[in-house]
N, C-alpha and C positions, 0 to 999 in steps of 0.2 A: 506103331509105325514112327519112323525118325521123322523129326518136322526144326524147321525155322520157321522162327517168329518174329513178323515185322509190325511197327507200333512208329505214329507221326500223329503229333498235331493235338497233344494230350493239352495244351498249355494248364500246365498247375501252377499254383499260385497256396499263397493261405487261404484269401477267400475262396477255394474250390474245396472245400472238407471233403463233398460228397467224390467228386471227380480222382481225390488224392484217395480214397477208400481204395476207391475201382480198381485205380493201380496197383495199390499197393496187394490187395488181394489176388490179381491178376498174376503177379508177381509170383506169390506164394501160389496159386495155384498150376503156373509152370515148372518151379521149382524141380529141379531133376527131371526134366520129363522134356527137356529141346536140346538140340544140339547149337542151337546159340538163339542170341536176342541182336534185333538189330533195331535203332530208336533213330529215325530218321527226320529229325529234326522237331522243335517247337513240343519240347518236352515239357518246357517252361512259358508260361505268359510273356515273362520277361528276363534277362540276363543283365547284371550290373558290374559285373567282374568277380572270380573267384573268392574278393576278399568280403562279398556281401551277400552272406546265403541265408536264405529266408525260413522258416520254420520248416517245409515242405522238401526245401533244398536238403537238408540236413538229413531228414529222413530217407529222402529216395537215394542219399548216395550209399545209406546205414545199408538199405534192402537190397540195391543192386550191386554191393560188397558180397553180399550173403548169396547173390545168385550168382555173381561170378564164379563162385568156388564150384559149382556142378557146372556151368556152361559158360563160354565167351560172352561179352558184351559187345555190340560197337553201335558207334556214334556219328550219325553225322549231322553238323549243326543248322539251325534253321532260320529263318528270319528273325525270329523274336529270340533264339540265344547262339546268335552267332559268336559272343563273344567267352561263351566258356572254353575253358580252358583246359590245361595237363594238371595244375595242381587240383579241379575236380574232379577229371577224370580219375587222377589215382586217387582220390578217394573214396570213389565209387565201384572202383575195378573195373572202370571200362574202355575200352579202346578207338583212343577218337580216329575216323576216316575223313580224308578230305571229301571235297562237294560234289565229288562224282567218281565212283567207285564200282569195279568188276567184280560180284561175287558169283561161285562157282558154285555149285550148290547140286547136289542128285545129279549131275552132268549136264545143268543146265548154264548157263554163261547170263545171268543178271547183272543189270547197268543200275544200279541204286543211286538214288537222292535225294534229296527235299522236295524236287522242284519248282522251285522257283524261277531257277535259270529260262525254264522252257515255255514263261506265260509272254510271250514274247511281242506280245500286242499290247505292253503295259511299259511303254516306253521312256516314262518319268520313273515307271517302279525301276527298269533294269538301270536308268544309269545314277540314281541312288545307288543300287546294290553294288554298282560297280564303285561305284566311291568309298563305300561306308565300311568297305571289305579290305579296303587297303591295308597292307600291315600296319605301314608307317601311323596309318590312323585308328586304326587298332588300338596300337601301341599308347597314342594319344589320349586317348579314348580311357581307355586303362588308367592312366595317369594324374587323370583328376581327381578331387576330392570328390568323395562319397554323397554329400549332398548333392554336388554339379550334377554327377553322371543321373540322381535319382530325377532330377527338373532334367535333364534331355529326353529320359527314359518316358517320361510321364508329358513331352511335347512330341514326339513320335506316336507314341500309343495315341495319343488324342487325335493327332495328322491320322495313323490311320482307320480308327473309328469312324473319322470324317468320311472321309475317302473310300471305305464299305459300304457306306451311307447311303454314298451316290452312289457306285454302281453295280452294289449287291450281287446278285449272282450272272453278271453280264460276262459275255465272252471277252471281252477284256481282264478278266481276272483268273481266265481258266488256258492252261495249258491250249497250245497251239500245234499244228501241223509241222507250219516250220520249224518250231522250238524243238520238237521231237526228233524230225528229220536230221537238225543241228546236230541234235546230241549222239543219234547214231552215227552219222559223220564222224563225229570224235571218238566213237567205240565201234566201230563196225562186228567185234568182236562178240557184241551184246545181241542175246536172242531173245529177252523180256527186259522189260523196266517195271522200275517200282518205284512211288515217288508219293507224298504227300502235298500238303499246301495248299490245294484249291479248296478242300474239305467238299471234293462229291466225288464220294466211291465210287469205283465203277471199273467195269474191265472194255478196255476199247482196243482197237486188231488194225497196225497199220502195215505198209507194204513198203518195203525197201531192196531192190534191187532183185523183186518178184520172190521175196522169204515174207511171210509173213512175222513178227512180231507184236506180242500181246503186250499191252501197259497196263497194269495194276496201279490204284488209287488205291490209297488208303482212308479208311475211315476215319474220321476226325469223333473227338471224346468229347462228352458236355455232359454235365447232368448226372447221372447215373448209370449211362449209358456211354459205352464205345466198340470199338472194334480191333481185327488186327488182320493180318495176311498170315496165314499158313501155308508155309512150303513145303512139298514133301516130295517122294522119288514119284509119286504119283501128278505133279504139276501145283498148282496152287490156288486156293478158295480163302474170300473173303467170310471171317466169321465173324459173329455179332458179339459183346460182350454189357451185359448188365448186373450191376452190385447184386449181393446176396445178402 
């Protein structure tokens, strides 16, 4: 059966050996066998700018070169690497989407993204995001020397450690009503979502102008263990995925 396959929230790094297997396994074990991949954000721990890619970097753009040639890739980026770029994409073969995107899919009409946008009760996070997202600072951002950006990278990740800290798996950190409500506002055209970032699976059923629409979570990766969304003409299930 034809299937897409959706993947968030892997963050690889060096120190994740066991986590970069998974994938990379994962990888080869769809290999010819999807009609696309779609990597919706926090593929990466962290993102420093295309000119500083990490041992893992290096590798996953090798493999995801290699799966582009039987299926499409695409991309959309996430909190921890909003700032990659076109020169990694084309090195990987993938096709970066901006932060909220309509995919068509078996005839079904998907609103895909990170979500982040939709935690909407985390009102210090959104107007960081709103800030941090500017081009202009992007661009700035880009610009520095490679040590600078490494001591920003490494007071961020720390700010958010903290900040998990306190308030671990609270509704403050998870997707909202309104946030959701929001975003179909802006896609009314959208009859499912799909979204990572709170890291708790889960299929939730809201009501919009008396249509139902489903919201897929994705499974977040750790350890030896992750998951992914399968789409097919048949609708779509969360499946598990552990190393071999």
């Amino acid at each position: 059966m034809r299937q897409t396959i959706f993947i968030a929230d892997l963050h690889l790094s060096d120190d994740t050996p066991e986590l970069n297997r998974l994938f990379l396994q994962s990888l080869n074990r769809w290999q010819g066998k999807v009609d696309a991949l779609y990597i919706l954000g926090d593929l990466f721990e962290v993102w420093l700018g295309d000119d500083i890619l990490s041992d893992i970097a290096v590798q996953t753009a090798s493999a995801l070169k290699t799966f582009s040639q039987t299926a499409p890739v695409y991309f959309i980026c996430g909190n921890r690497d909003f700032l990659l770029g076109r020169r990694y994409a084309a090195q990987a073969g993938i096709t970066l989407l901006p932060d909220n995107h309509i995919a068509e899919l078996y005839g079904t009409r998907y609103l895909i993204t990170h979500g982040d946008e939709m935690c909407t009760d985390d009102v210090s996070y959104q107007r960081f995001r709103r800030i941090i997202r500017q081009p202009w600072l992007k661009k700035l951002l880009l610009a520095l020397p490679q040590n600078r950006r490494r001591t920003i990278a490494d007071r961020l990740r720390a700010a958010s450690k903290h900040k998990k800290q306190q308030m671990g798996q609270t509704a403050l950190s998870d997707v909202t009503e309104h946030g959701v409500q929001t975003a179909l506002n802006r896609y009314p055209q959208a009859q499912a979502i799909i979204h990572g970032h709170t890291h708790r699976p889960n299929i939730h059923q809201h009501t919009r102008h008396g249509q139902t629409v489903t919201r897929y979570v994705l499974p977040d990766w750790h350890g030896v263990r992750g998951g992914y969304l399968a789409v097919t003409e048949n609708g779509a299930e969360i499946k598990p995925l552990e190393a071999v």
